[in-house]
N, C-alpha and C positions, 0 to 999 in steps of 0.2 A: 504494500500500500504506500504511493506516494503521496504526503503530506509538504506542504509549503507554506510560510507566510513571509509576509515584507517585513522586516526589521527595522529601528531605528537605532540608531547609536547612540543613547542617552542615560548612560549607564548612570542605576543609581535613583534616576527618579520615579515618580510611582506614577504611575497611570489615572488619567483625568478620571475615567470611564467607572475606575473600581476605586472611591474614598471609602472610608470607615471600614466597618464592619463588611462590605464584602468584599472591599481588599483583601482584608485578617484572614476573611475565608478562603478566598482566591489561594493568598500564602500558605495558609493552613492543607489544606491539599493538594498541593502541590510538592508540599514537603511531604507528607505522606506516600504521596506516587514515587516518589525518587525512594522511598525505602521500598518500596514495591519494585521499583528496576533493581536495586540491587541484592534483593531477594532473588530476582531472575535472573540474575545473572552479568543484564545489559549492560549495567555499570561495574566497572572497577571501583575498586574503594579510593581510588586517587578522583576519578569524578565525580561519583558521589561526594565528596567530602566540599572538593569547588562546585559543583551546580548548587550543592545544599546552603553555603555562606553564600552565594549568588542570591538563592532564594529569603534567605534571610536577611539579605541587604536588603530587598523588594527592588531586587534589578529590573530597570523596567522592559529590556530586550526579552529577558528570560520569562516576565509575569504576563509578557502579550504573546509569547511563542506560545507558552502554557495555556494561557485560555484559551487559544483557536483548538486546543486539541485533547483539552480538559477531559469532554466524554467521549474519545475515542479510544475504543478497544484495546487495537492491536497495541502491544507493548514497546515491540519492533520499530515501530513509526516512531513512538512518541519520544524513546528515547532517545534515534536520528537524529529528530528535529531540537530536542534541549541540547546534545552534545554539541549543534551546530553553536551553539553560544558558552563554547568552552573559554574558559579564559583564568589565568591564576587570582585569587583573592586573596588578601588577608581575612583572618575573624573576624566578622564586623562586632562582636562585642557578648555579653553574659551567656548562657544556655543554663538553664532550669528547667529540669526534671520535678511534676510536686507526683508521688506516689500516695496516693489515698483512697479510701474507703468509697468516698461519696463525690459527687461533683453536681451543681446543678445545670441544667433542669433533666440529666439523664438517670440522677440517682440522687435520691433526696431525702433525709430522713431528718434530720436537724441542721442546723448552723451551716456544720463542718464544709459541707458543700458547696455553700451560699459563699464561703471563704474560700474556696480551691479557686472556683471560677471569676470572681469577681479581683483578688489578687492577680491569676496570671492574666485576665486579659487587659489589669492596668499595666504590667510589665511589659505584655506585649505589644502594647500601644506604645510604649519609650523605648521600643528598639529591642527589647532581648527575646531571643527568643525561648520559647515555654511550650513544654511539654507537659501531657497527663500520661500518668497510668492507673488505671482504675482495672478493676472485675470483672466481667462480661458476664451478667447477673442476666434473668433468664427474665426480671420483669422491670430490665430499663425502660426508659421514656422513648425509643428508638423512633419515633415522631419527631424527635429533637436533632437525628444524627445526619447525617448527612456524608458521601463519600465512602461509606463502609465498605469494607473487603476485608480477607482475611489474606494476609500477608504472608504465615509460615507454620510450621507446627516445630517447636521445640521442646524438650527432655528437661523434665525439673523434678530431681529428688526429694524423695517423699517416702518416708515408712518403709528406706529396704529398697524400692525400687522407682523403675523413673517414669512419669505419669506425663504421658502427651500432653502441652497444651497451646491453642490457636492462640495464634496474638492474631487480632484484628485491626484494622487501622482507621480513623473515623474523625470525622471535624464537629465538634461542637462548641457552639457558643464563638465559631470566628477559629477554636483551638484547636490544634493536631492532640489527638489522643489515641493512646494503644489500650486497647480492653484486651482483658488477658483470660481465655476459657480451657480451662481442663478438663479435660476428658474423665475423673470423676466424679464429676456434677458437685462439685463443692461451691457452687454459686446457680445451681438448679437447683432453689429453695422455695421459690415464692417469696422469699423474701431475704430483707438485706442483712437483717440480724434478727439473733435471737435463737439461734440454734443451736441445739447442746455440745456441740464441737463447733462455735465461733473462732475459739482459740487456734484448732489447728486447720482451719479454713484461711486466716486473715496471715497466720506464719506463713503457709504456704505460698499465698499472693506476693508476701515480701518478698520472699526469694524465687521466685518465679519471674517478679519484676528487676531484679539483679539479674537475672537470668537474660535475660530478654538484652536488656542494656548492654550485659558482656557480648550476646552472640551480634547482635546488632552493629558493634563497634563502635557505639556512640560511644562520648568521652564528658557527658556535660558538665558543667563549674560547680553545679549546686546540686545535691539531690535535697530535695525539699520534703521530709516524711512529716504527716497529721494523722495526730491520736495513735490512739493506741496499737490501731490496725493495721498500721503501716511500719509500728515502732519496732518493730524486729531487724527493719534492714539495716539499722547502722549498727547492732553487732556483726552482723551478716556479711556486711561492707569491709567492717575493719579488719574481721579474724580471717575471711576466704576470699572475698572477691578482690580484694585490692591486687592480691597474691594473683589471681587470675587475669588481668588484666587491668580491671576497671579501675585503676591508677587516680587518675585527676579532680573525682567529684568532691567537693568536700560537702559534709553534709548538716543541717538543718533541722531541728525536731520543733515541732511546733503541738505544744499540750493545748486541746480545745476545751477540756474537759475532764480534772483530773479523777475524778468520778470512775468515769471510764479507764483509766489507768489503776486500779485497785490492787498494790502490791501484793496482798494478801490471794486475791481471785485468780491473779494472774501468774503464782506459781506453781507452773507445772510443765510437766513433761517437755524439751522444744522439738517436739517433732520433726519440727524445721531443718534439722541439722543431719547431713547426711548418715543417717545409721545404719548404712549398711559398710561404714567404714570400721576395720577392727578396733574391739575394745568400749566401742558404745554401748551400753547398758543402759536400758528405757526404765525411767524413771529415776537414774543416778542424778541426767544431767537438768536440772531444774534452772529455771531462768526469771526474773523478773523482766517484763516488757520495759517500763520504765526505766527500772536501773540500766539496763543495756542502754535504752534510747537516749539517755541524758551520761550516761559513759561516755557512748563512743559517737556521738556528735559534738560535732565543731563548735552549733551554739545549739542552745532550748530556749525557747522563748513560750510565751502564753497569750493569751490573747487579749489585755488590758495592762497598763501600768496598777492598778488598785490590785488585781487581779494577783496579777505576781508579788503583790507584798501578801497578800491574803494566805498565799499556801505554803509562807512560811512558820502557820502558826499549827497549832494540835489542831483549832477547829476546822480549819478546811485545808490542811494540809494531806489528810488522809491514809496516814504512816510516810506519806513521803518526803515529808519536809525533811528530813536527815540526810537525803541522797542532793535533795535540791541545794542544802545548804552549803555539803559539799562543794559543790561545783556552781554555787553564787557567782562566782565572777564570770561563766560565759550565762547567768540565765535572765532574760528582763521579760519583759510586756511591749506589746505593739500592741495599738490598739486595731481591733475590725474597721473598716469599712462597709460600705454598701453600693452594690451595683446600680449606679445612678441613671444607666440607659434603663435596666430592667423595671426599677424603682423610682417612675417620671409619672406624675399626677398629669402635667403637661398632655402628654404624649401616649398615655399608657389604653393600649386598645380594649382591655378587660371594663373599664369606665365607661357608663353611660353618659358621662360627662367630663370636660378635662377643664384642669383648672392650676393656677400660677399663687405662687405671692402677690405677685401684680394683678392677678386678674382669679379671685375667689369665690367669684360666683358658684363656680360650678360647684364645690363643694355639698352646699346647699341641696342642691339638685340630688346627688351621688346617696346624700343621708336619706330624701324621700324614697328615691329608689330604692334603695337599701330595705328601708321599712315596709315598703310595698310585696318587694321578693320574698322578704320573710316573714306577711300575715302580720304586720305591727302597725298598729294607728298612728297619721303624724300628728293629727291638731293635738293640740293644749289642751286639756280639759278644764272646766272652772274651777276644782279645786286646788290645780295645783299652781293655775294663777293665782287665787288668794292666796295660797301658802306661801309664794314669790315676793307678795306685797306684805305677807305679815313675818317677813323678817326670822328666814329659819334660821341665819349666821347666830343670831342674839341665844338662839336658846341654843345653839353648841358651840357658847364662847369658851367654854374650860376646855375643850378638845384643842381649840388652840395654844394655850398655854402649856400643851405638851410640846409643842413646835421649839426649836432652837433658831426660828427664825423670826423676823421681825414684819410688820407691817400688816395691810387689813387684809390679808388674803390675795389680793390681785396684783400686788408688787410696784402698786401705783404710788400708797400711803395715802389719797386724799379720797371724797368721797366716791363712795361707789353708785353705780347709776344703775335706774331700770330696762327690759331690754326697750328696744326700739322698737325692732323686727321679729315677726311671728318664727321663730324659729324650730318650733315642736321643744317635746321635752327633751333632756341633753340625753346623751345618749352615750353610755361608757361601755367598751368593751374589751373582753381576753381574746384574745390568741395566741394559744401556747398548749405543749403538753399539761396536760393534768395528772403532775408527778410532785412528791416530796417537794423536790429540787425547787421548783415553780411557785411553792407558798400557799399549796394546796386548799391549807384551811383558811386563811387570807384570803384567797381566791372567794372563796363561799361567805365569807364573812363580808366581805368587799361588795358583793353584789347584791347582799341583802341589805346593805345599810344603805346604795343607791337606789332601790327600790323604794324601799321606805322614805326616801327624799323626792320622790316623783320622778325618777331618771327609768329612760331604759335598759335594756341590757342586753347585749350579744355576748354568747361565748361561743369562738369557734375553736376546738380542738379535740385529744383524743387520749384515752388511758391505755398506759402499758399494763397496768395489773386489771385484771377481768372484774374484779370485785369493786374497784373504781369506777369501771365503765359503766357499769349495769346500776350503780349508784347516780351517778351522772344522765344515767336513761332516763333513770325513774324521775328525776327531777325535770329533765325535759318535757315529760310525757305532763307534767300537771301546770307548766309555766305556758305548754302550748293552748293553757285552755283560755287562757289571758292576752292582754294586750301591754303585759309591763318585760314579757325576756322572751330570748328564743336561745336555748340551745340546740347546736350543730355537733352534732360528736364525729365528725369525720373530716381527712386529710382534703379541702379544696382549694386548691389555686387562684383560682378566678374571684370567689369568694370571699379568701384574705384580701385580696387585692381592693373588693369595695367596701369591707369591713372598713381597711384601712383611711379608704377615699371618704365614708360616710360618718363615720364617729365623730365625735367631739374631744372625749377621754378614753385613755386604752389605761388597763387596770396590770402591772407587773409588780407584783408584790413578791419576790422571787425571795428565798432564803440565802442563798448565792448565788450569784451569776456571773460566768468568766468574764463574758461580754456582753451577750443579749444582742441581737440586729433588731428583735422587735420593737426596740424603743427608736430606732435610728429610723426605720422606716417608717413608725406612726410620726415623726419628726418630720419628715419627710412630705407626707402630705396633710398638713397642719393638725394631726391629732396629738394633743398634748397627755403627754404621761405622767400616772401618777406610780411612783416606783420606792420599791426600799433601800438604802443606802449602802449598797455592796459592789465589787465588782466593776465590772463596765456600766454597770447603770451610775454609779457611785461620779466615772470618768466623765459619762455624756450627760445626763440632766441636772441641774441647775435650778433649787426649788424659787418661784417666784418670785420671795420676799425675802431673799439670800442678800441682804445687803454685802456682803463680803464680796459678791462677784458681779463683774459690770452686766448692766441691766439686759442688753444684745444676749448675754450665754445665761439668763434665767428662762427656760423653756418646761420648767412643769412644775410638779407638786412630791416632796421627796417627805419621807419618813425613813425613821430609824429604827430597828426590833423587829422580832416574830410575834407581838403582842396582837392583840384582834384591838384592842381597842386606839392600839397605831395607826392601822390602816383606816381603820374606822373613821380617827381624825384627819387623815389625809382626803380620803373620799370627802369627808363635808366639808373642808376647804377648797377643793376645788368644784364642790358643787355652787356654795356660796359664790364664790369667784362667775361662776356661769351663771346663777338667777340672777344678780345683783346688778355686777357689771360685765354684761353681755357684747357690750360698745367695745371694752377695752379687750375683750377677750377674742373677739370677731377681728377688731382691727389694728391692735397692737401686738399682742401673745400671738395667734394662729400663724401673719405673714413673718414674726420673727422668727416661730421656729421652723417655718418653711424654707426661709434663706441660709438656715446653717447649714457649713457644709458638714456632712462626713460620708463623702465619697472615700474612694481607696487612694486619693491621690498622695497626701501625709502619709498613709500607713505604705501605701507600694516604696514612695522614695525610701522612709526608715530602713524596711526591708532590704530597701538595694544598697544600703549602706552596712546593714546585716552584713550580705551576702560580698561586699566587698570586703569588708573586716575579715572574714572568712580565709578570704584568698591573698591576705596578705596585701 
């Protein structure tokens, strides 16, 4: 098959036709196909290695050759016509590998994911190039992927013997990623955790994706491992692969949740480890994930600066604070980010209505619908007008005096006003697991004392313990007979998405939280949070009447304690705050906290300064 196109001689620059996002993509499969040629063979490892820094420059000869022949078959052709644009390069700069568990929107189960992809594609927008390797789990989002093929079948020790398995190759999110599937169905689950060998399914992955990396030839700067489920590879790295080849990466640990890292759960057996080598004895060699992952990486980091002081104590340290102590001087806090394209009130297609700091309307709009979709009345009713006019703040002024802060609630200090505009009653809502971790009875506590204040109530989320769920049913089945809450017990998308757009208040009473994204993204589109003092909430909200911090970074309503009567006063401070002075809350608090940023851009640079520290 002959293949042609006209070239130009413009090395370097990117192409008018492909900005943004499907540039990223454009690049993103393209460097995937060139590990598909040299899987076949058609490449040398000397051209692969210059077409691949050619692609990762976004040479623009190379990225217009590539599109004319993007979906054409023959392999033969295509890599005729990229060889035709051989030419030597230098490195144009980082390579990052992140290995994890989850990614969004392919695989999604909390946070962890929402960080994989929202980190690398800030990196990959400043030039470095970034890599995934994830699981090839039998219930991804693969409505998400785009360019799938399986690329080779490789031998990864396991139990004695070596267990086939597909690396696939795939662009999501703009990103090149390798899903990795074994032919023992250790990711044919129906689901992504929770299965009584999690331990020697997520070992396996690690070294499967070391695996992958060595036979590949890749050499990248950084391997970048999150949580627990990845945390095996940098023993992995340090004791056998290095020895093997894979020389150059230095590596990264990133604790999301040290919950999940449980030194006590997570000793046992490492299967991981070749035993079919002599003198292995199953069950001698016992490992902690953790200790290994913050050994033998370069840095550890967590996911907040509060965060990382927090688990150096007994209380949420978790037995680990001993190891962490140890090794203080490589471990800090970066704080999250949030994916700002994904997370645009502006722009966001899921919205029956889109709306600005500058331009708030639509909001408005998003809450009707909202209550509409889920059987909840908007008008006002007259009692909870009079209750408005007869002064509920007065009779829960002692709750404020539990406060550490000053002022009338609205962080104005002067008087407060009635509303103007018929706005229905306010409307506070969860979304989050319904676990311990989350502030459980807080949670219930929280949404009974907004009821009781004339507020509505959305919960959307979902319990890992069965005996929670079926509590949380029962409770849905008797609020749906009303017009004051609606519980949602299940994972939706679209849903969060107008939760977010339509609320007033979102309710995070967390016991600890490393980071939390749910406060950034109800920040995000003016729903202000009322949250407990820990953690990354601790980092990003700012209670309103916090004279201590300039008035632009007061964006909600914070308390201190696991007390029910904490949260309780927090909820009637920011209820007050919304009957009273409605004006200041519509037109001052909502577009303020709308303009903050916390995109990934602060946290990606930190990171690259990480990662440059790293490498000396």
């Amino acid at each position: 098959m002959l293949v042609s196109v006209e070239l130009e001689h413009r090395e370097g620059l990117v192409l008018p036709a492909h900005k943004g996002a499907a540039l990223r993509s454009l690049v993103s499969s393209l460097l995937l196909r060139l590990d598909a040629l040299l899987s076949a063979g058609l490449l040398t490892a000397e051209q692969f290695a210059v077409l691949r820094n050619k692609a990762w420059a976004q040479d623009f000869g190379l990225i217009r050759a590539y599109d004319s022949v993007r979906w054409v078959a023959d392999d033969h052709a295509v890599a005729s016509l990229l060889l035709s644009r051989f030419n030597f390069l230098r490195r144009p700069g980082l390579h990052v590998v992140h290995i994890a568990a989850e990614m969004v929107p392919v695989a999604k189960v909390g946070g962890l994911g929402d960080v994989v992809t929202g980190l690398a594609k800030a990196h990959q927008q400043s030039g470095i190039l970034c890599e995934v390797v994830l699981p090839k789990y039998d219930i991804c989002d693969y409505a998400a992927v785009s360019d799938l093929r399986m690329l080779r079948v490789i031998d990864v020790a396991y139990d004695g013997r070596k267990v086939p398995t597909r690396v696939w190759s795939a662009v999501v999110e703009g990103l090149p990623v390798y899903l990795l599937e074994p032919e023992n169905g250790f990711f044919w689950r129906r689901r992504f955790y929770g299965a009584a060998d999690d331990l020697e399914r997520f070992m396996f992955f690690s070294r499967a994706a070391l695996e992958w990396l060595t036979v590949s030839g890749k050499q990248p700067d950084i391997i970048h491992l999150h949580d627990w489920s990845s945390a095996a590879v940098a023993p992995l790295l340090a004791e056998e692969y290095r020895g093997r080849g894979l020389s150059r990466p230095r590596c990264v640990f990133t604790i999301h949740n040290i919950v999940g890292l449980d030194p006590q759960r997570m000793a046992q057996p490492w299967h991981m480890l070749d035993d079919s080598r002599p003198g292995f004895t199953p069950g001698q060699h016992d490992c902690s994930l953790l200790r290994g992952a913050v050994v033998f990486s370069d840095r550890t980091t967590t996911v907040s600066p509060s965060y990382a002081r927090e688990v150096f104590t007994p209380d949420y340290g978790m037995g680990a604070q001993a190891i962490l102590s140890q090794h203080h001087y490589k471990f800090s806090g970066v704080l999250n980010g949030i994916d700002h394209e994904s997370w645009c009130p502006e722009h966001d297609p899921l919205l029956p209505a889109r709306f600005s700091a500058a331009s708030p309307s639509g909001k408005e709009t998003c809450k009707r619908r909202l209550l509409e979709e889920l059987g909840l009345p908007y008008t006002e009713p007259d009692w909870v007008l009079q209750q408005q006019r007869h002064g509920w703040g007065q009779q829960h002024h002692h709750h404020h005096q539990q406060q550490q802060h000053e002022g009338n609630g609205n962080g104005s200090g002067g008087q407060l006003q009635l509303p103007k505009v018929q706005t229905g009653r306010p409307l506070l809502v969860v979304v989050s697991r319904l676990t311990v971790q989350k502030g459980l009875p807080l949670i219930l506590h929280g949404i009974k004392t907004a009821i009781a204040r004339g507020a509505q109530v959305i919960v959307l989320g979902t319990a890992s313990e069965p005996e929670v769920q079926r509590q949380w049913e029962d409770m849905a089945r008797d609020y749906w007979r009303g017009g004051d809450a609606r519980l949602v017990l299940r994972y939706d998308e679209g849903l969060a998405h107008r939760i977010y757009a339509g609320a007033d208040m979102i309710l995070i009473p967390s016991f600890f939280e490393p980071c939390g994204l749910t406060q950034l993204i109800a920040l995000r589109y003016g729903t202000i949070p009322i949250v407990n003092h820990t953690g990354g909430l601790a980092d990003t909200v700012r209670d309103v009447a916090d004279n201590h911090v300039p008035e632009h970074e007061r964006n909600g309503f914070v308390f201190s304690g696991r007390e029910e009567h904490r949260v309780e006063a927090a909820v009637h401070r920011a209820l007050d705050a919304y009957y009273t002075g409605h004006d200041w809350w519509r037109r001052e608090l909502v577009p303020r906290a709308m303009q903050q940023d916390w995109s990934w851009s602060r946290s990606a640079q930190s990171y690259l300064d990480l990662y440059r520290s790293c490498l000396g």
